[in-house]
C-alpha positions in Angstrom: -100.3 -47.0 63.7 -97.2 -47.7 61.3 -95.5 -44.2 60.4 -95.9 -43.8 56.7 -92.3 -42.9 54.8 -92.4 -40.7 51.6 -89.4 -41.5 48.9 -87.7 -38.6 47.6 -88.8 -37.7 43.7 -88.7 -35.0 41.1 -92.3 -34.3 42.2 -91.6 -33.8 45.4 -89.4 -31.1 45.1 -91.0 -29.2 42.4 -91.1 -25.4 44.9 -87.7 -25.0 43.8 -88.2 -26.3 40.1 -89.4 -23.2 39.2 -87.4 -20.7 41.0 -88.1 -17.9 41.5 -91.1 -18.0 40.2 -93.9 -18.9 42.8 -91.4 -18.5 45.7 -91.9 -15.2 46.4 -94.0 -16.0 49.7 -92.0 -18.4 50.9 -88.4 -16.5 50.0 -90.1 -13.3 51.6 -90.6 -15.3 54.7 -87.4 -16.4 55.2 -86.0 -13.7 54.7 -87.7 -11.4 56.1 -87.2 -13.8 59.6 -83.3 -13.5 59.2 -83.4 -9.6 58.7 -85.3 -8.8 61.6 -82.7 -11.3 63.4 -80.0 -9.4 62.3 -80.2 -5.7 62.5 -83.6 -4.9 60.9 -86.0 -4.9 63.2 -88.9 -3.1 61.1 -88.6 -5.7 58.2 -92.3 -6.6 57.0 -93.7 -9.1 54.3 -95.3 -7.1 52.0 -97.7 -8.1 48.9 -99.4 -6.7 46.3 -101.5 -8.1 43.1 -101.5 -6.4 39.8 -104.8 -5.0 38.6 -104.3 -5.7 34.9 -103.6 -9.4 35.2 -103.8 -10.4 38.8 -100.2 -11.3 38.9 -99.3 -11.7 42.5 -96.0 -10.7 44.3 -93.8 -10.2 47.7 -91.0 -8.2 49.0 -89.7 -6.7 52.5 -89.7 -3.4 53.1 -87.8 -2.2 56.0 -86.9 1.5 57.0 -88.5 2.6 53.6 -85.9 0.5 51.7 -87.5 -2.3 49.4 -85.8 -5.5 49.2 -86.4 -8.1 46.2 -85.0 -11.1 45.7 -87.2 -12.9 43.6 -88.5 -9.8 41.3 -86.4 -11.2 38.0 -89.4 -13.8 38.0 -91.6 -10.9 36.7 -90.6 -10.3 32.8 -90.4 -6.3 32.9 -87.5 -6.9 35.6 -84.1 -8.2 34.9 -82.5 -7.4 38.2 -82.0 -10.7 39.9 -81.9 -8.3 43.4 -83.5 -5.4 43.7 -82.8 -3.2 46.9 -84.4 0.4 46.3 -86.3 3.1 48.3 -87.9 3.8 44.8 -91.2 2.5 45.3 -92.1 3.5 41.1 
């Protein structure tokens, strides 16, 4: 069996095209990984889907502090970072 190499094109790479929107899971991950590997031990993934339009989202929450990095991909947010304990 011959290994089977993919080129590199626009299509491809099309997760990041729309950053942040869509990456929430993926940026949640990541990050969620590095806090718990540096200092944040109770970091969790957290996700929740909007009842009037099923709109999907994640954030951490660690220690009762909220952490969003990708909420500016909502329209009623501007913040391109959101770090909180006001859960509103």
């Amino acid at each position: 069996m011959r290994p089977t190499r993919l080129k590199s094109t626009p299509k491809s790479v099309s997760f990041v095209a729309p950053f942040p929107k869509g990456a929430c899971d993926a940026v949640c991950f990541l990050l969620g990984h590095f806090l718990r590997e540096n200092g944040f031990p109770t970091a969790e993934y957290v996700n929740g889907i909007r009842l009037v339009d099923g709109e999907s989202h994640a954030w951490i929450e660690t220690d009762g502090t909220i952490v969003d990095i990708t909420g500016d991909q909502l329209a009623e947010i501007a913040e391109e970072a959101i770090v909180t304990r006001d859960a509103t």
